[in-house]
PDBQT receptor file of N, H, CA, C and O in Angstrom, charges set to zero:
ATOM      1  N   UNK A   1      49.285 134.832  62.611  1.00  0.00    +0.000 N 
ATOM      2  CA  UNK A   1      49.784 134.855  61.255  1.00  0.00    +0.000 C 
ATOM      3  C   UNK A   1      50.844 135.936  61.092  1.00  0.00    +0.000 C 
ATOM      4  O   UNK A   1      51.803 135.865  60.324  1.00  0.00    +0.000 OA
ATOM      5  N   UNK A   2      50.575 136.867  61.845  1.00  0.00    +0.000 N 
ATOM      6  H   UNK A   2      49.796 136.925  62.468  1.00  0.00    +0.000 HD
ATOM      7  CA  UNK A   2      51.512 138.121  61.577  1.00  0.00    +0.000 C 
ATOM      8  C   UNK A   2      52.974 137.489  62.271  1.00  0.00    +0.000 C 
ATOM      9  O   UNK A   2      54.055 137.752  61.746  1.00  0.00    +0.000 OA
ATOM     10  N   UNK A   3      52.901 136.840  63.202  1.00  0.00    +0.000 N 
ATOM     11  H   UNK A   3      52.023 136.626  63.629  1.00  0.00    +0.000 HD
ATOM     12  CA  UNK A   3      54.091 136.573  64.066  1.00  0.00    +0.000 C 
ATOM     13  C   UNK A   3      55.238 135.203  63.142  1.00  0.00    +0.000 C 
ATOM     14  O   UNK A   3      56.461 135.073  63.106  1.00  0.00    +0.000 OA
ATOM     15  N   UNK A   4      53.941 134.287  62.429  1.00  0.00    +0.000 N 
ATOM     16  H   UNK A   4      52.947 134.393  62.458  1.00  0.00    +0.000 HD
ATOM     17  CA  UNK A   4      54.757 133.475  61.584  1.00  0.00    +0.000 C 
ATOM     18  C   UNK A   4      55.297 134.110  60.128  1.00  0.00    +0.000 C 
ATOM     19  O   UNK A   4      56.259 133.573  59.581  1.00  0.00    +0.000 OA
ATOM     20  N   UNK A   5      54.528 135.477  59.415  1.00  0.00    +0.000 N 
ATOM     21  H   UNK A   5      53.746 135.913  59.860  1.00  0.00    +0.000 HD
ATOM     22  CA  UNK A   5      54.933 136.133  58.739  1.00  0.00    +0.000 C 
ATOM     23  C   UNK A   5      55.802 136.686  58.776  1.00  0.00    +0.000 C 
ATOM     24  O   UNK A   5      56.426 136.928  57.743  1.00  0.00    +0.000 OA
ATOM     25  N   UNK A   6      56.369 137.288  60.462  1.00  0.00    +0.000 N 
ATOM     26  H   UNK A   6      55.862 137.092  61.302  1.00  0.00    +0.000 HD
ATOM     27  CA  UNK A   6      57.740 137.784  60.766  1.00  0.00    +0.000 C 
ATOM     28  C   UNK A   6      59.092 136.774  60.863  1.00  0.00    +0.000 C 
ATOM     29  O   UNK A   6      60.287 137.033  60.723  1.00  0.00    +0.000 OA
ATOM     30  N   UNK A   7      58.367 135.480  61.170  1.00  0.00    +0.000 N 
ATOM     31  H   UNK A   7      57.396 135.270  61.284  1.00  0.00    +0.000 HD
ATOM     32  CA  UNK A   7      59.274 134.941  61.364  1.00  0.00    +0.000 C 
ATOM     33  C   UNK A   7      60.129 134.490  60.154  1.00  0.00    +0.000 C 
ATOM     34  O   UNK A   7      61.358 134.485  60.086  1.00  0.00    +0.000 OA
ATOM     35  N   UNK A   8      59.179 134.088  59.156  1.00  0.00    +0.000 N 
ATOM     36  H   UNK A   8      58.180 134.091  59.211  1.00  0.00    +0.000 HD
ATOM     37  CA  UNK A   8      59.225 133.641  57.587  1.00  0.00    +0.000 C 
ATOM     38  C   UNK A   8      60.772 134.558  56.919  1.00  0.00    +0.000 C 
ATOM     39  O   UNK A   8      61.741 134.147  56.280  1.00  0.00    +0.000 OA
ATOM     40  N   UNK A   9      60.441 135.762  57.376  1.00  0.00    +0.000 N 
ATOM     41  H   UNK A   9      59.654 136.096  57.895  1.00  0.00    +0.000 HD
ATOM     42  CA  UNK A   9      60.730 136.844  56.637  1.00  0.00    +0.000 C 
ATOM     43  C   UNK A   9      62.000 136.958  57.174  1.00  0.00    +0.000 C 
ATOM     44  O   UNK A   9      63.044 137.026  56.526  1.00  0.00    +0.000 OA
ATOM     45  N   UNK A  10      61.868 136.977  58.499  1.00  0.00    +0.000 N 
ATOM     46  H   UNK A  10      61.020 136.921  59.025  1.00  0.00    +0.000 HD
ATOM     47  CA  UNK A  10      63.769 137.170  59.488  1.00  0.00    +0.000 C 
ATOM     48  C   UNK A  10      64.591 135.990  58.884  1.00  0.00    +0.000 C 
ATOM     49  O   UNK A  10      65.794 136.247  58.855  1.00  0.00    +0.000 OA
ATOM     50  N   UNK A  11      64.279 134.854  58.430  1.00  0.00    +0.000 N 
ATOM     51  H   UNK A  11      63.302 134.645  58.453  1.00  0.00    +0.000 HD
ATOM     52  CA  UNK A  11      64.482 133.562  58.510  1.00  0.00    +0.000 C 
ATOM     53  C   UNK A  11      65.069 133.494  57.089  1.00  0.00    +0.000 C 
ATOM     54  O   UNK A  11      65.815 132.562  56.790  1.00  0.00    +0.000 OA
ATOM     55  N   UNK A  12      64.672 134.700  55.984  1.00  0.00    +0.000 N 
ATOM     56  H   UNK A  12      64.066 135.457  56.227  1.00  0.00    +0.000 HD
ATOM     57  CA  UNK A  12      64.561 134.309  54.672  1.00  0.00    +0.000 C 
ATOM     58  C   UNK A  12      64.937 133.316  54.099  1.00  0.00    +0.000 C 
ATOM     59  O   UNK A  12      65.990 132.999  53.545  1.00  0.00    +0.000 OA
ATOM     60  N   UNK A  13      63.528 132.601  54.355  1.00  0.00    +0.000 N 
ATOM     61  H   UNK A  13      62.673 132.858  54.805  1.00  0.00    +0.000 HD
ATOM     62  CA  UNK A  13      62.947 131.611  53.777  1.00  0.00    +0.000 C 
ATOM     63  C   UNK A  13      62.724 131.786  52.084  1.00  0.00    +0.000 C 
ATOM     64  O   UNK A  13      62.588 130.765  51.409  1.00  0.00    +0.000 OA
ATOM     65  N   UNK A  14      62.706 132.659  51.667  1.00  0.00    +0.000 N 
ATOM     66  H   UNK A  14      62.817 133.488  52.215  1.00  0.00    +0.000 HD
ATOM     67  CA  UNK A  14      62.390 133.233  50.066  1.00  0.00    +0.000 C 
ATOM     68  C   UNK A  14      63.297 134.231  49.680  1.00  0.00    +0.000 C 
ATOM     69  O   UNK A  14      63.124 135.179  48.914  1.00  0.00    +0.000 OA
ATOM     70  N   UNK A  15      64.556 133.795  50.486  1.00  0.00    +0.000 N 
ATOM     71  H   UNK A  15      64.697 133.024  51.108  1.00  0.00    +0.000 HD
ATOM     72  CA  UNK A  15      65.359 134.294  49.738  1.00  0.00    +0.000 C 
ATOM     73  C   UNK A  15      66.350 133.563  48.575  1.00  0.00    +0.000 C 
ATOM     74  O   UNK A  15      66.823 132.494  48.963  1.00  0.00    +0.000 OA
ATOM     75  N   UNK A  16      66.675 133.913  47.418  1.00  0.00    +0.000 N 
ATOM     76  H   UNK A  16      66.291 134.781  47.103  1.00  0.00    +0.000 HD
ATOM     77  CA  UNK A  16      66.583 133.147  46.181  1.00  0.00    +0.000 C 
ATOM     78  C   UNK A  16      68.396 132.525  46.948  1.00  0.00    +0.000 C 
ATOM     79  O   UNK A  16      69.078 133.091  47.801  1.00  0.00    +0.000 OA
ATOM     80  N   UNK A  17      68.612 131.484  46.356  1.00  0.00    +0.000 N 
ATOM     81  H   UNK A  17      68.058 131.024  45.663  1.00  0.00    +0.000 HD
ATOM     82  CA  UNK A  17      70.037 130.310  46.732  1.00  0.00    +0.000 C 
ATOM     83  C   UNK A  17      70.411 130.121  45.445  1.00  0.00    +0.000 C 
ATOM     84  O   UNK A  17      71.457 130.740  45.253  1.00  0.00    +0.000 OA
ATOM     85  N   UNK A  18      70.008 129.501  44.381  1.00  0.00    +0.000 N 
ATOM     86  H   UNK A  18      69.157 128.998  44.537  1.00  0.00    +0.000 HD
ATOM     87  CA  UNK A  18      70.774 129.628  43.183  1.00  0.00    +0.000 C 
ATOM     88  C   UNK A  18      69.762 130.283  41.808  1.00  0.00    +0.000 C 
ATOM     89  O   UNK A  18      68.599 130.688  41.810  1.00  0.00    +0.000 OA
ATOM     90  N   UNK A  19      70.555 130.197  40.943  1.00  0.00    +0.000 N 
ATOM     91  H   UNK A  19      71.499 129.868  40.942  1.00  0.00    +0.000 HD
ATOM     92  CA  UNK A  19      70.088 130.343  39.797  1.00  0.00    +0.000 C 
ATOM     93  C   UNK A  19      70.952 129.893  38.338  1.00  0.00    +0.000 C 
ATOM     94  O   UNK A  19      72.167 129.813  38.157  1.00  0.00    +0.000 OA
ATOM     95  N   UNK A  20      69.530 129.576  37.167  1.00  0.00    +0.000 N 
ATOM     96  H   UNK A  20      68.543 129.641  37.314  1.00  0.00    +0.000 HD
ATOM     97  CA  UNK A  20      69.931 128.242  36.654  1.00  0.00    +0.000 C 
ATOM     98  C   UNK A  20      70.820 129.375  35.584  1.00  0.00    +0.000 C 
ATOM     99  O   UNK A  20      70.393 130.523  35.462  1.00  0.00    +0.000 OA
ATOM    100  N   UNK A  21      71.734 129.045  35.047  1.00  0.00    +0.000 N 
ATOM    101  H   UNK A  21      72.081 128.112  35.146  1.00  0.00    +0.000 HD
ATOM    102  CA  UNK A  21      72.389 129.327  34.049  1.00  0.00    +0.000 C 
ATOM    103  C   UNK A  21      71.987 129.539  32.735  1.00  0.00    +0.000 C 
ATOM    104  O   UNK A  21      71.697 128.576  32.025  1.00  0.00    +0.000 OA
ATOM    105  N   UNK A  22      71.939 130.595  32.353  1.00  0.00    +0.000 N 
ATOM    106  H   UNK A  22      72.174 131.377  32.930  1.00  0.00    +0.000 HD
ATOM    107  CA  UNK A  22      70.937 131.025  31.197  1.00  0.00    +0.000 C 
ATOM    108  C   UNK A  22      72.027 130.349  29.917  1.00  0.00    +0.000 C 
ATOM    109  O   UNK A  22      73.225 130.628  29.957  1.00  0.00    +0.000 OA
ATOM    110  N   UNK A  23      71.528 129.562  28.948  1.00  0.00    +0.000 N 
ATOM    111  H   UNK A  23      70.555 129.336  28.916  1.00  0.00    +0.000 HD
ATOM    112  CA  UNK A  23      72.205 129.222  27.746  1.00  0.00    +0.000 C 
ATOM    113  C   UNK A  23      71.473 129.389  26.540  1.00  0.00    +0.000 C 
ATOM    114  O   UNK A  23      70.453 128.747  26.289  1.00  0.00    +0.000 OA
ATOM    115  N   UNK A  24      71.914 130.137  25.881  1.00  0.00    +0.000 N 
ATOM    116  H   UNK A  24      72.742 130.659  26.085  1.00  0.00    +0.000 HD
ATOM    117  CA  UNK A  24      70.701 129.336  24.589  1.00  0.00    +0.000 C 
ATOM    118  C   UNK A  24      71.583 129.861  23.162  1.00  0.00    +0.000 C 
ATOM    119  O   UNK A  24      72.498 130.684  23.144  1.00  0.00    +0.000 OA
ATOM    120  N   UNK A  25      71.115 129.263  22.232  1.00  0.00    +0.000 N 
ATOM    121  H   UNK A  25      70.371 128.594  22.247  1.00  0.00    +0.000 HD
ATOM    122  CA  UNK A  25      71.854 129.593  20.715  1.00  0.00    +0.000 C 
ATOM    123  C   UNK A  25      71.056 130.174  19.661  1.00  0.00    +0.000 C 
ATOM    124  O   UNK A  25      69.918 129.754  19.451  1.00  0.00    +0.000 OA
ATOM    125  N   UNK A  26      71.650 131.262  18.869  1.00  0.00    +0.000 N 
ATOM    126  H   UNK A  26      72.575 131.604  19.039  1.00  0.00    +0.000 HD
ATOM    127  CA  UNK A  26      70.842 131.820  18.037  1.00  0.00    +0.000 C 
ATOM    128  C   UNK A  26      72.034 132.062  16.844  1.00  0.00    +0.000 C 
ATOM    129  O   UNK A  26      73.257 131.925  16.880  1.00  0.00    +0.000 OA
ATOM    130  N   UNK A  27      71.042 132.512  15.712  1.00  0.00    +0.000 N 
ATOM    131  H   UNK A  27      70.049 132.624  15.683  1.00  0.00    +0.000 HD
ATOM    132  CA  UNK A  27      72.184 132.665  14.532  1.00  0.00    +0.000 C 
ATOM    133  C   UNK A  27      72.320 133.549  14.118  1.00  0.00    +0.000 C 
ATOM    134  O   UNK A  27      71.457 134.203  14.703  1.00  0.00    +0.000 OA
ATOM    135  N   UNK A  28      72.828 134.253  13.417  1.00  0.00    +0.000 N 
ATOM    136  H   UNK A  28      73.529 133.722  12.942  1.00  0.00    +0.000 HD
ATOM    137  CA  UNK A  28      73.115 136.049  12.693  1.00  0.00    +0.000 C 
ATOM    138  C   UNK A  28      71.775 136.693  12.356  1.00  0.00    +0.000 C 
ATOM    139  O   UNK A  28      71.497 137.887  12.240  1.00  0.00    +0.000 OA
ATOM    140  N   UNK A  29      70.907 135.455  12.209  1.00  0.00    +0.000 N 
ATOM    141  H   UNK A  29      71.132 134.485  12.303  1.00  0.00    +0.000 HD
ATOM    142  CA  UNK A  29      69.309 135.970  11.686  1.00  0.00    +0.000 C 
ATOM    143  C   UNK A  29      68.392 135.945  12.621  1.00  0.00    +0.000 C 
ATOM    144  O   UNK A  29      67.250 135.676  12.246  1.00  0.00    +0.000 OA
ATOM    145  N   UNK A  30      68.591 136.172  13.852  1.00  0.00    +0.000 N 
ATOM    146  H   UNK A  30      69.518 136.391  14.156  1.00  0.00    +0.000 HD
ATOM    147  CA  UNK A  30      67.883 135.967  15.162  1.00  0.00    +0.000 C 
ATOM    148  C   UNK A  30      68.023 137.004  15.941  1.00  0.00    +0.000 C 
ATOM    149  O   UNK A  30      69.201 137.343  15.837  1.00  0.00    +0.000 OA
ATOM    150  N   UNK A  31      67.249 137.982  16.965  1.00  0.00    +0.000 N 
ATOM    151  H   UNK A  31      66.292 137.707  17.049  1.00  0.00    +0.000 HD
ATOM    152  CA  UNK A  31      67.377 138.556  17.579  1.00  0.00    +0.000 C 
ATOM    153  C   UNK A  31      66.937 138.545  18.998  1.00  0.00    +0.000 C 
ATOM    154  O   UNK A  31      65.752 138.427  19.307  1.00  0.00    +0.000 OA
ATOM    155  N   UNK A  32      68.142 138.698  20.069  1.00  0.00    +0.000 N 
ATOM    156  H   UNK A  32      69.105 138.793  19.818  1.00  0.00    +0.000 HD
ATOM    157  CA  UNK A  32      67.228 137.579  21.553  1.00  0.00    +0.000 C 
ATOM    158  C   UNK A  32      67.262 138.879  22.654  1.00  0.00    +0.000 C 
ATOM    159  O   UNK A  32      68.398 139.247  22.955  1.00  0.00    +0.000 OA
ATOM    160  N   UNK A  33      66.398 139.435  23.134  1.00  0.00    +0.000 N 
ATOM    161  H   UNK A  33      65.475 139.136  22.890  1.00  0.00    +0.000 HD
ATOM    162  CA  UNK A  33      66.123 140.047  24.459  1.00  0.00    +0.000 C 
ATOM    163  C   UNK A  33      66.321 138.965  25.693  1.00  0.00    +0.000 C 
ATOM    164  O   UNK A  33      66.012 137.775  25.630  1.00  0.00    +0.000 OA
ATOM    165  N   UNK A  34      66.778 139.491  26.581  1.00  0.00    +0.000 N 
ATOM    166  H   UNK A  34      67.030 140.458  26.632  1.00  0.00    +0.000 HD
ATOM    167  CA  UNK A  34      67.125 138.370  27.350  1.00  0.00    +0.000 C 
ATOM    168  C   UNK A  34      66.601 139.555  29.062  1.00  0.00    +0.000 C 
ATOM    169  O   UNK A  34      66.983 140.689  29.353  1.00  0.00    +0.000 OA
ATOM    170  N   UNK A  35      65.576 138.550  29.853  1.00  0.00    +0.000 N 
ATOM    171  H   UNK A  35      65.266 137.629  29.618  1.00  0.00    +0.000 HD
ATOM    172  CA  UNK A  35      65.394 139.434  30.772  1.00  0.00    +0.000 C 
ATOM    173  C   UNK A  35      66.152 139.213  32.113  1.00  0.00    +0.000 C 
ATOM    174  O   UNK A  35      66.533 138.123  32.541  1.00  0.00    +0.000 OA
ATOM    175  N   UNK A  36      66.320 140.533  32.755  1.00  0.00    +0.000 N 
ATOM    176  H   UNK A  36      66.010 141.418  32.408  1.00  0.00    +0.000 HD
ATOM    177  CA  UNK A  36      67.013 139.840  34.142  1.00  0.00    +0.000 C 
ATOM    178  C   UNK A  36      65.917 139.617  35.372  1.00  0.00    +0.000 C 
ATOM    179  O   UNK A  36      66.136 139.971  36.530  1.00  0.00    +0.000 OA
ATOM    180  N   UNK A  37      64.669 138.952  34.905  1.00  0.00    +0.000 N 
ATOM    181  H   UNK A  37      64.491 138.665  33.963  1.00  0.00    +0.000 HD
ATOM    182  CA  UNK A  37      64.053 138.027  35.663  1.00  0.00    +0.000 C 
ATOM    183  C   UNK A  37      63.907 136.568  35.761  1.00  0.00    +0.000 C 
ATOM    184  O   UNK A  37      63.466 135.772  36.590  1.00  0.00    +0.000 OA
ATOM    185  N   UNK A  38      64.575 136.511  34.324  1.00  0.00    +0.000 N 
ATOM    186  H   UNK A  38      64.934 137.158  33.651  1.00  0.00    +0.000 HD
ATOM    187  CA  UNK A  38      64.216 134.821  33.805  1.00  0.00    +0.000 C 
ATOM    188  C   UNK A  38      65.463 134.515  33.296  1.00  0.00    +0.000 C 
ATOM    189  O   UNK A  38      66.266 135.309  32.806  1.00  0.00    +0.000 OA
ATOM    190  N   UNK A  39      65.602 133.131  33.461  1.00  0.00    +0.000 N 
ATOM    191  H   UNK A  39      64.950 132.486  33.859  1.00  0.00    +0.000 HD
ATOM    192  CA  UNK A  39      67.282 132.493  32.959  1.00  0.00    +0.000 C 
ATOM    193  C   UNK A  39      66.733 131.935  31.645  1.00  0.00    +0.000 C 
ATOM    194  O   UNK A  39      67.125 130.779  31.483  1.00  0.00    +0.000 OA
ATOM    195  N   UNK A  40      65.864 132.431  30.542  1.00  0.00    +0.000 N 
ATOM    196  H   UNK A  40      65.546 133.370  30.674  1.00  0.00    +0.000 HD
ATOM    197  CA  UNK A  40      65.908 132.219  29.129  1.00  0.00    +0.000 C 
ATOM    198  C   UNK A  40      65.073 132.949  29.053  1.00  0.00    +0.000 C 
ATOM    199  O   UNK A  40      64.231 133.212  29.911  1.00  0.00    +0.000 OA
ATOM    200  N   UNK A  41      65.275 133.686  27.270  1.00  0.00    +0.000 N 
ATOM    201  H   UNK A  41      65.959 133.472  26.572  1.00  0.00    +0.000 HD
ATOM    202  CA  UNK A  41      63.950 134.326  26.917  1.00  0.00    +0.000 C 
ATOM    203  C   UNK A  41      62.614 134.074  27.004  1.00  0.00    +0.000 C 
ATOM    204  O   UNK A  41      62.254 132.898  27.067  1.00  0.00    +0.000 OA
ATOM    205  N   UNK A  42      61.635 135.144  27.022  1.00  0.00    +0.000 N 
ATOM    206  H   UNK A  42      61.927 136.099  26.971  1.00  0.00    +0.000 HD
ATOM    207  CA  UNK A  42      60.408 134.581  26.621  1.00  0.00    +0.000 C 
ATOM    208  C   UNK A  42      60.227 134.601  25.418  1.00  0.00    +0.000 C 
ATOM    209  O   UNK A  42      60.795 135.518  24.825  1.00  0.00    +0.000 OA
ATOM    210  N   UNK A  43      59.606 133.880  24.805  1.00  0.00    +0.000 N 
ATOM    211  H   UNK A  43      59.145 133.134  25.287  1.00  0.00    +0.000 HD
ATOM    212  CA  UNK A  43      59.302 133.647  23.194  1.00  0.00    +0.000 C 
ATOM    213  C   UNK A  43      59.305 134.907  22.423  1.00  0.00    +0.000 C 
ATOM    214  O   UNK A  43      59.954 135.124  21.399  1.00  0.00    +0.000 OA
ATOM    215  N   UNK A  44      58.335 135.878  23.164  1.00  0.00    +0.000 N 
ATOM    216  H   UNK A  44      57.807 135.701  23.995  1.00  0.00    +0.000 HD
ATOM    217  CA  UNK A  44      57.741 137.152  22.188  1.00  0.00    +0.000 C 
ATOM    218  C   UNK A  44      59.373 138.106  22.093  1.00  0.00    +0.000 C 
ATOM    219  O   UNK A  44      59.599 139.267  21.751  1.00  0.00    +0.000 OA
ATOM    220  N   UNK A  45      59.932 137.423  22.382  1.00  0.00    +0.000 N 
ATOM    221  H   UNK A  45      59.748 136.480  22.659  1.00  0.00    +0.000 HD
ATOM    222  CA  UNK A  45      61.438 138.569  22.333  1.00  0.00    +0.000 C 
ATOM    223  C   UNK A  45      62.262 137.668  21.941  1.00  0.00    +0.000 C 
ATOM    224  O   UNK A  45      63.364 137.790  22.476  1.00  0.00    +0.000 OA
ATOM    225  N   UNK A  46      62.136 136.487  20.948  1.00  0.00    +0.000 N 
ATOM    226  H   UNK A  46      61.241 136.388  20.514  1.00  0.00    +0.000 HD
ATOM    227  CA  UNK A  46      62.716 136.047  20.316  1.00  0.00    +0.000 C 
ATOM    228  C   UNK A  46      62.390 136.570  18.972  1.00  0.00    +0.000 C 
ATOM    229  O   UNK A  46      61.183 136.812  18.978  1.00  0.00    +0.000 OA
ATOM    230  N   UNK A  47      62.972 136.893  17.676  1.00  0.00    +0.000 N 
ATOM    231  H   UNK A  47      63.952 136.697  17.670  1.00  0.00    +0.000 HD
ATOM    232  CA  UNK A  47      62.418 137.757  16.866  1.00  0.00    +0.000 C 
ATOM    233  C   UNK A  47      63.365 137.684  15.368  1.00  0.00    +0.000 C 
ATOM    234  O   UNK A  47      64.185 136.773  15.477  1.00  0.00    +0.000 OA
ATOM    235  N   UNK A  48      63.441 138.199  14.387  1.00  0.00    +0.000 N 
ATOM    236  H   UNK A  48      62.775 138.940  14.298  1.00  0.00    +0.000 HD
ATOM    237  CA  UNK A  48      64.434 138.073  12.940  1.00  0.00    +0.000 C 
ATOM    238  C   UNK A  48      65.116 139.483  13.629  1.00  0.00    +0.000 C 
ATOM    239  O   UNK A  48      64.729 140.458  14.272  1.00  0.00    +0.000 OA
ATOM    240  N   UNK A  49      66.131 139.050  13.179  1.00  0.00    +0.000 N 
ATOM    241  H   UNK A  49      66.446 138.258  12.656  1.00  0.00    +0.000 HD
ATOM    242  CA  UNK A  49      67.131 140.449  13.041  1.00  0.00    +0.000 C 
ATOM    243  C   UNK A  49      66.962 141.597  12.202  1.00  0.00    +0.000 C 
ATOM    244  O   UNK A  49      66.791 141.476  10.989  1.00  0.00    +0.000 OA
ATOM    245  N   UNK A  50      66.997 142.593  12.723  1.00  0.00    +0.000 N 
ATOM    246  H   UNK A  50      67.136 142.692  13.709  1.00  0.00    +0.000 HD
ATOM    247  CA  UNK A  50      66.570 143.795  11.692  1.00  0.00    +0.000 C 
ATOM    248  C   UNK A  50      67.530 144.292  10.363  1.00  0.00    +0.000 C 
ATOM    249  O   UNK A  50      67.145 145.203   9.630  1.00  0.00    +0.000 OA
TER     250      UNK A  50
């Protein structure tokens, strides 16, 4: 396992190839956190504008 774990890894196999294009629309009364793990918010950081 250790030897196919090395191999996995030299090989990067998990190394990321694309990523999806983050889009989304909000209005003057909206406030959007946007993370740089995810290509759209998560909900709880969608929010009213202060």
């Amino acid at each position: 396992m250790a030897e196919l774990n090395a191999y996995i890894v030299e090989q990067a196999w998990f190394a990321p190839w694309f990523r999806v294009q983050s889009s989304f629309a909000t209005n003057a009364d909206t406030q959007v956190t946007v993370q740089t793990d995810n290509s759209v918010p998560w909900l709880w950081n969608i929010a009213p504008a202060a």
